[in-house]
N, C-alpha and C positions, 0 to 999 in steps of 0.2 A: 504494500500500500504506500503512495506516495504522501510523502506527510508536508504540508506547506506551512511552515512557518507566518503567526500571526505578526502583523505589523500594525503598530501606535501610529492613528491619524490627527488625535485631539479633536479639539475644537471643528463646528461647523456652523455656518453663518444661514443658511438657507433650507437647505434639503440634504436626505440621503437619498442616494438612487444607485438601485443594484442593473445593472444589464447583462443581458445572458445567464443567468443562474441558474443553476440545476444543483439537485441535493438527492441523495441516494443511500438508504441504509441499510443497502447492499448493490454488490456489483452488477450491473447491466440492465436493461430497460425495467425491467420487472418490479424491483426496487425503487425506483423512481418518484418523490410525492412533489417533486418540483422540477418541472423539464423548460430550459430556457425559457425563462419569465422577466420582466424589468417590471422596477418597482420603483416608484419614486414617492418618500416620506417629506410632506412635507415638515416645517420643525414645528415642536411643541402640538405636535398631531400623536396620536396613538393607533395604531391599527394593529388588526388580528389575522393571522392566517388560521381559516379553519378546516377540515377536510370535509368529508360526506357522513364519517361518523361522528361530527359536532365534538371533537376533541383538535384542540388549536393549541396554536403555541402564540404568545402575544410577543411583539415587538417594540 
């Protein structure tokens, strides 16, 4: 497994925005609960991802 090293960004004046994202908790399409998506947070906003079985993870 390739392990990527997190990186400190600080401070953000506007938004976060993810592009291309995908997320897999396991290898290959099957696994998959986020397949290239873009998201754009704006700030002091709150949003939820949630799946079909109403179990989310908050951001």
């Amino acid at each position: 497994m390739d392990v990527i090293q997190p990186v400190y960004v600080g401070g953000f004046t506007n938004k976060i925005e993810y592009k291309n994202v995908s997320f897999a908790y396991t290898k290959g399409d099957a696994g998959h609960v986020l397949k290239k998506i873009n998201l754009t947070i704006e700030k002091e906003k709150t949003i939820a991802l949630v799946d079909n079985r109403v179990l989310g993870k908050l951001l």
